[in-house]
N, C-alpha and C positions, 0 to 999 in steps of 0.2 A: 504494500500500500504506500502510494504514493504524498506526500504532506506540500502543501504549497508555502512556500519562504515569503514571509510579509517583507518588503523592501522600502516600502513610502516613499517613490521616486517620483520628483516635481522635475517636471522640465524646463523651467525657468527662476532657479532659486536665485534670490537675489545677495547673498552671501558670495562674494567672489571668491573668496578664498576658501570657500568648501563646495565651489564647484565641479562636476567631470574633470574638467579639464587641468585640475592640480590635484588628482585622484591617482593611487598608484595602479587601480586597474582599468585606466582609462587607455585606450588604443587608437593613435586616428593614422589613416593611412588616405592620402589628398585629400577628399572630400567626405571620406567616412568615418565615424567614432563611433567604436564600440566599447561595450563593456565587459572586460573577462569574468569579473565577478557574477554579472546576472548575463550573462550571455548574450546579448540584446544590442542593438543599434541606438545609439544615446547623443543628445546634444550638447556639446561642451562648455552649456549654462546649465545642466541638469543636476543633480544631488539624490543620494537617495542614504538609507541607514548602515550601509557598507562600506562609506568615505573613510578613506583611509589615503590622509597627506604622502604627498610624495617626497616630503622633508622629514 
């Protein structure tokens, strides 16, 4: 049985510094960002409860 992972991911958090984009599981390759964490296609103003600084 499979269990769903609650994430609470806003695709416009207004937090710069706990955006996708200075996430350590944040990936963008030219025009794509993804998320290694939740597996997913993500915006690099997006945030969700998996943030985890790249510092």
């Amino acid at each position: 049985m499979s269990q769903e992972i609650e994430y609470n991911f806003t695709e416009e958090y207004q937090n710069e510094e706990k955006q996708c984009q200075h996430c350590d599981s944040f990936l963008e390759e030219g025009r794509k960002c993804f998320c290694s964490e939740l597996n997913i296609d993500v915006p690099p103003t997006g945030h969700c409860d998996f943030f985890r600084s790249r510092d």
